[in-house]
N, C-alpha and C positions, 0 to 999 in steps of 0.2 A: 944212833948209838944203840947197840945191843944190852942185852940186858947181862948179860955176862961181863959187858965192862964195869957194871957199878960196884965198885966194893964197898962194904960196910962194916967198919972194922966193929965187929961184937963185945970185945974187951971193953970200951968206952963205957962206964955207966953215968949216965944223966945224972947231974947236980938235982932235979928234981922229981917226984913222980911225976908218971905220963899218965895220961890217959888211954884206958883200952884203945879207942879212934886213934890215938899219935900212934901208938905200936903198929897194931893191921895197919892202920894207912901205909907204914912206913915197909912191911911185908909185902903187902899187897904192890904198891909202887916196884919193889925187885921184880915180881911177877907180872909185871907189864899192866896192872891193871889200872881203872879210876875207882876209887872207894868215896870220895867225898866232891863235897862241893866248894872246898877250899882250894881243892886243885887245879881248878879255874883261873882263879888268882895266880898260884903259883905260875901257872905254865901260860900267862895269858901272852907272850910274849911268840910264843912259838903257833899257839893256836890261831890266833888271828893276821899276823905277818907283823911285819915294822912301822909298814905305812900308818895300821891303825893302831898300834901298842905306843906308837909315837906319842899321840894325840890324845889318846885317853887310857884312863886306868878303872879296875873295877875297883866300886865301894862297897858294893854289897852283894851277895845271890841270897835271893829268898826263894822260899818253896813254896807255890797253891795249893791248893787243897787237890791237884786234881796229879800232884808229884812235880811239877813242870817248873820251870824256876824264869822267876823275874830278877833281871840282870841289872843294876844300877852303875850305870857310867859315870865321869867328873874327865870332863877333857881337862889336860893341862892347861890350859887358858882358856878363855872364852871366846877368843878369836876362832879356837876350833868347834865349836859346838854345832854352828850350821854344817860345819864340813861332815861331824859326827852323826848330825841325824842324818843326811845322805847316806852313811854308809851301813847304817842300822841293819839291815836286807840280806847285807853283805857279812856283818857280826854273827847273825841270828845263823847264818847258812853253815860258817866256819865253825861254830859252838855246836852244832845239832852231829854235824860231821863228825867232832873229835868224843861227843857220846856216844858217837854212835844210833841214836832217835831222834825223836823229834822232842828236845828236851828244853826249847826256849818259847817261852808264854811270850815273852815281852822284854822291851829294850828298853832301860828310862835314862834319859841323858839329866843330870843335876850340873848346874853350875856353880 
């Protein structure tokens, strides 16, 4: 999808205020870019395939001291959890990719 198909109809004003972050993000997003770390979440579905969007969802992204962010998984069952630290390697590769850097410290799977 191009960025020319998104509309955004401007008229609509928000029941609430936003935050500067919702607005840019939400600019920044028509212009193709990543602005946050929340977009992880949003788009994790695309970033990492089906196979593992299936199986787990993010709970958290935190940030080190060094910019790099630790990723907190919760597979949807616990059946999946060994499946999900196997594919940790494969997470970390797909996330560093759709940065663009090398932007993952760490993978923590919670049950």
């Amino acid at each position: 999808m191009s960025n020319q198909d998104k509309k955004i109809n401007m008229d609509v004003r928000k029941s609430r205020p936003q935050t500067l972050a919702a607005v840019f993000g939400g600019f920044m997003e028509l212009l193709g870019g990543r602005v946050a770390d929340a977009d992880l979440a949003k788009n994790w579905d695309n970033i990492v395939g089906k196979d593992i969007s299936n199986i787990a969802k993010v709970v958290a992204v935190k940030k080190t001291r060094d910019k790099k962010l630790n990723i907190v998984l919760r597979p949807v069952s616990p059946a999946f959890a060994l499946e999900l630290s196997y594919k940790k390697e494969e997470c970390k590769n797909k996330i560093n990719k759709y940065y663009g850097r090398d932007a993952v410290d760490k993978i923590i799977i919670r049950k």
